[in-house]
N, C-alpha and C positions, 0 to 999 in steps of 0.2 A: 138392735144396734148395741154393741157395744161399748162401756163406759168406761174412761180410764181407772184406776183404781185412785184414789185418794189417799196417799201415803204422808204420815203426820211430820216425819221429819223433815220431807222437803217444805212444807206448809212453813213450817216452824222458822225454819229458817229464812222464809222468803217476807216472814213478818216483820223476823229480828231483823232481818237486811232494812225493812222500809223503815224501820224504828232507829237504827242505830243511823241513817242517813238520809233521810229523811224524804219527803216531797218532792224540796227547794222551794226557787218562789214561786211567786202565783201568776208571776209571766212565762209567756212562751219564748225557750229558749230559741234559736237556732237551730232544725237539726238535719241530717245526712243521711240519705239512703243508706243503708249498711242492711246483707245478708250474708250467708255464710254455710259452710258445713263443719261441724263435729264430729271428729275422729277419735277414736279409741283404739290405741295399739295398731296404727295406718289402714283401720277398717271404720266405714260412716259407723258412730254410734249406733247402737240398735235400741231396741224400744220408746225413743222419743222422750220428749221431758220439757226442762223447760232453762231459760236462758234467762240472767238475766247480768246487766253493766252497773258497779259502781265505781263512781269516783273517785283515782288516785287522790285526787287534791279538791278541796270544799270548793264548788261555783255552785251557782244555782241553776235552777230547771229540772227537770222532771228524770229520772233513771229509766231507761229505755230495757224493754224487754221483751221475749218474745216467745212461739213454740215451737221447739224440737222436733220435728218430724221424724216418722219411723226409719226415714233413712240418712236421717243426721244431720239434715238441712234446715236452714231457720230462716226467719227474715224478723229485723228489731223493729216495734215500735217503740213511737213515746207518747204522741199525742192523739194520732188515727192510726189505724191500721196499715201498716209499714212503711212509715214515714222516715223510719230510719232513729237516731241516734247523734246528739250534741257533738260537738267537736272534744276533743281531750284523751289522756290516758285514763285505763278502766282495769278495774278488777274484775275478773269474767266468773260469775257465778254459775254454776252446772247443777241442776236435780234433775237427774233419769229414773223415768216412769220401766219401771221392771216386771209389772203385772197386770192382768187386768180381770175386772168383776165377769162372771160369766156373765151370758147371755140366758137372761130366765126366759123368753119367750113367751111371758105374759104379765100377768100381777105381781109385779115387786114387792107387795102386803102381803102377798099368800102366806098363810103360815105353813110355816119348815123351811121357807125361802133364807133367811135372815142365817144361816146353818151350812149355807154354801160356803166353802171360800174361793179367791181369788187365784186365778190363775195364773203362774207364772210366766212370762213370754223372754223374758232375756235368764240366759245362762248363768250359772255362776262367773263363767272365764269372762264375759261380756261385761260385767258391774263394774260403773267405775268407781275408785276410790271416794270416799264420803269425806276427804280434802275437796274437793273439785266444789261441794257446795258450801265450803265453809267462808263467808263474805269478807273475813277477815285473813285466815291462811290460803286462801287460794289462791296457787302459785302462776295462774294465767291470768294474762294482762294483753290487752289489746289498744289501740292506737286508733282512734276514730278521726279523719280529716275533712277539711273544709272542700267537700268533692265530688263531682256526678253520682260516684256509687261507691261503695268502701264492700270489696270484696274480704273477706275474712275467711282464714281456713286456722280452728283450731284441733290441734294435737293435745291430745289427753295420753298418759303412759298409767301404766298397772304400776308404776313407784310411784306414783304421786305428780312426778314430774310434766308440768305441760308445757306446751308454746304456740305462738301463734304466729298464721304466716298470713302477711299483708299480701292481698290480691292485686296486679297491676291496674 
């Protein structure tokens, strides 16, 4: 089976994100189904990755987040397993997984193993811009409602530039 690769700067940032806003409180907020897809250049993301919402404006509860799938579909939790996402405006954070560790096919100890590298699976044309995961400049904002299901279709562009389009 193969293992995603573990790349330090989406790590880094997904720390900085829980650092610079935190938890919240230690009630459970409120919150909304919400799933979606991630687009790049009007094609599903490729390689999969990881999502994650924060907070236009300081409320409490928990930042809802979730995984990318390899064809650009996600679904958020926050406190179970897709439970969805608080009500409010969000800053849409983006790390995409662009490689992955071979497949040793046996002992991961084996010595000479450690000597592999990681395989590439997304293109150079395919990467999105490393704004996309910045918690602070990240120019995608989403709108989560008090609602059955909050459909989500974000647009990512090769300028930097994204948007997102609310699902009926």
């Amino acid at each position: 089976m193969k293992r995603m690769k573990n790349i330090l700067r989406p790590a880094f940032m997904m720390t900085l994100t829980a650092i610079i806003v935190g938890c919240g409180g230690s009630e459970n907020v409120e919150v909304f189904p919400a799933r979606g897809i991630v687009k790049f250049n009007g094609k599903p993301m490729t390689g999969g990755g990881a999502i994650s919402l924060v907070p236009m404006v300081s409320q409490s509860g928990k930042n809802a987040g979730g995984i990318i799938n390899a064809d650009g579909t996600f679904v958020l939790t926050t406190y179970e397993d897709g439970d969805g996402a608080m009500k409010g405006s969000f800053r849409v954070i983006i790390n995409q997984t662009t490689s992955q560790e071979p497949d040793y096919g046996g002992d991961s100890d084996a010595p000479g193993k450690a000597a592999v590298k990681a395989v590439q699976t997304v293109t150079s044309a395919d990467i999105i811009p490393t704004i996309y995961s910045d918690p602070v400049s990240s120019p995608v904002e989403v709108k989560i409602e008090a609602r059955e299901l909050n459909e989500l279709t974000i647009n990512l562009e090769r300028n930097g530039a994204g948007s997102f389009v609310p699902g009926a």
